[in-house]
C-alpha positions as CSV (number, residue, x, y, z in Angstrom):
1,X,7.7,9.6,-7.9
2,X,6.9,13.1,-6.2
3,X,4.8,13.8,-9.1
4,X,2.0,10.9,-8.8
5,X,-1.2,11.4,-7.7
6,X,-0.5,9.6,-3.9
7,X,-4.0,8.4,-2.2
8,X,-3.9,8.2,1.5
9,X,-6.2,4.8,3.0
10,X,-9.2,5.6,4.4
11,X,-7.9,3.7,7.8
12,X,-4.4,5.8,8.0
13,X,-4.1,7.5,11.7
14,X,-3.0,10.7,12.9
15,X,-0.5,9.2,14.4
16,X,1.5,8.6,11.5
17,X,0.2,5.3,10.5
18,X,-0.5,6.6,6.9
19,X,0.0,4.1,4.0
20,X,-0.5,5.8,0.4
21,X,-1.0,4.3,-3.2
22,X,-0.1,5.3,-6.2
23,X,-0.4,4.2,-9.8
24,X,1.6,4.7,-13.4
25,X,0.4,2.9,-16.1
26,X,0.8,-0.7,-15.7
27,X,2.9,-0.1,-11.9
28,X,1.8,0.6,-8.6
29,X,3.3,2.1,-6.1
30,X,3.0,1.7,-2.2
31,X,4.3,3.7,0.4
32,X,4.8,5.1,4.1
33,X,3.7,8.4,3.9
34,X,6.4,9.2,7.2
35,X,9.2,7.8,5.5
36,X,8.0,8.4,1.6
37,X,11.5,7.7,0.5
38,X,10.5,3.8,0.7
39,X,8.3,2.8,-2.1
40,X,7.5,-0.9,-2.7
41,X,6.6,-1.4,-6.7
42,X,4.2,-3.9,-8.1
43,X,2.1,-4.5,-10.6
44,X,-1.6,-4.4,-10.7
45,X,-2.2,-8.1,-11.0
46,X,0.4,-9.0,-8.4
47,X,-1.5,-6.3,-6.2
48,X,-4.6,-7.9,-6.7
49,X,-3.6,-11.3,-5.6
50,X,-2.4,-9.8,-2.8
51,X,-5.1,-7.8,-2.1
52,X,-7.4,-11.0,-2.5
53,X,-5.5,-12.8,0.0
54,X,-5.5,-10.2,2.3
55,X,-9.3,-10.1,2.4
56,X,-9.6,-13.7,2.7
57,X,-6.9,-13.9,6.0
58,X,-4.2,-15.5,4.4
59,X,-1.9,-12.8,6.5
60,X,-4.1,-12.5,9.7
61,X,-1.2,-14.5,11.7
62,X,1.2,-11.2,11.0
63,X,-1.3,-9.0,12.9
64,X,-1.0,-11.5,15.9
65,X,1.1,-10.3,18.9
């Protein structure tokens, strides 16, 4: 996993709130990039549900406190 091209989002903070992505063939990879031991796998069309129902608010009510 150490050898994948890791890409840092754009909205990461300094203060360690850095998520990366990574991809191998038909695989992605997601992780913390303060505990990079952790690595949730997927695949690219699960991602992109996900992704889609991210950006439509299906998961808004986790961000509530």
């Amino acid at each position: 996993m150490h050898q994948l091209n890791w890409q840092k989002s754009s909205f990461s903070s300094d203060q360690a709130n850095c998520v990366e992505i990574a991809s191998a063939g038909e695989l992605v990879h997601i992780r913390e990039s303060d505990d990079p031991a952790q690595i949730v796998t997927t695949t690219r069309p699960k991602l992109a549900a996900w992704l889609h129902g991210a950006k439509a608010g299906d998961f808004d009510h986790f961000l509530e406190a």
